[in-house]
N, C-alpha and C positions, 0 to 999 in steps of 0.2 A: 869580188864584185860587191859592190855597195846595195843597200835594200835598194837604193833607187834605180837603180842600171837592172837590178832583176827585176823590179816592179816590172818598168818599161820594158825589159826584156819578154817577159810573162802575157802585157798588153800588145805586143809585137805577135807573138805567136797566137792569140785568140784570133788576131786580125786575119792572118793568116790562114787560120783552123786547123794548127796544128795543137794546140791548145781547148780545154772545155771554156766557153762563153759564159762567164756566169759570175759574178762580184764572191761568189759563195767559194770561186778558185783561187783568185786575186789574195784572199783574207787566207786564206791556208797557207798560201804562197808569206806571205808577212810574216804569218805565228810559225811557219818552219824555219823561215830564216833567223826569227827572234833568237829559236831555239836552237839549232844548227850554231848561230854566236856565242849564245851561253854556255852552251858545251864543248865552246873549241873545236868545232868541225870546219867551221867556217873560214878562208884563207885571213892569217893577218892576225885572229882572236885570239887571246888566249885569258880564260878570266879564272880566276881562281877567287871565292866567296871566305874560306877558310871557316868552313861549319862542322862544328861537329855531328855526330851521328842524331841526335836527339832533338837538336834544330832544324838540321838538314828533314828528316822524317815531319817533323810539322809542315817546314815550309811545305812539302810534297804534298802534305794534307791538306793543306791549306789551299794552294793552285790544283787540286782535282777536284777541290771545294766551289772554288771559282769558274773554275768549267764547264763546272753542272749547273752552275745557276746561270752563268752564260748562255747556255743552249735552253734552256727552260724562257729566258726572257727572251734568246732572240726565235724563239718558237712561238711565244705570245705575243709578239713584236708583228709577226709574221701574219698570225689568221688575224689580228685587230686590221694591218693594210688589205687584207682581200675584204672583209668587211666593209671597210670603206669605199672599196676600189668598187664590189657591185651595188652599194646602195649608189653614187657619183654615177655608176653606167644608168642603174634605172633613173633615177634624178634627169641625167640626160635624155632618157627615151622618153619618158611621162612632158619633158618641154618638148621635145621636137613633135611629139604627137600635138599637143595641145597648139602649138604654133603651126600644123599642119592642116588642124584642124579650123583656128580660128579664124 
């Protein structure tokens, strides 16, 4: 199955609600496919990198590096849009009052 055919597969089943609703499942759904291909789980894959032990151990260090800074930005990513999203709701209450009023 292609990333594409499981993406849609994946957006089939929230519709559904056999699946959780939420972009935050869709994006898990992607980086396990990624990885399920990289490691030859996946039908059809078979990748061989040919690293030795010492390379191999960086890279590893290096994407649990990436990880964490991942989740650290898209956590600051996250309370900056609620920030926005309620000053945008009051912005809208404080007009519809004032146009209520006026």
């Amino acid at each position: 199955m292609s990333l594409r055919e499981r993406y849609q597969f994946e957006r089939e089943m929230q519709s559904e609600g056999s699946a959780p609703k939420s972009r935050a499942h869709l994006h898990n759904v992607v980086a396990k496919y990624s990885l399920d291909q990289d490691l030859g789980l996946e039908e059809g894959s078979s990748v061989d990198y040919g690293l030795d032990d010492t390379t191999r151990d960086r890279l590893v260090a290096h994407a649990r590096q990436d990880a964490a800074l991942a989740s650290v930005v898209a956590a600051e990513n996250e309370k900056r849009l609620v920030r926005i999203e309620r000053i945008l709701v009051l912005t809208l209450i404080v007009a519809i009052a004032a146009f209520v009023k006026g």
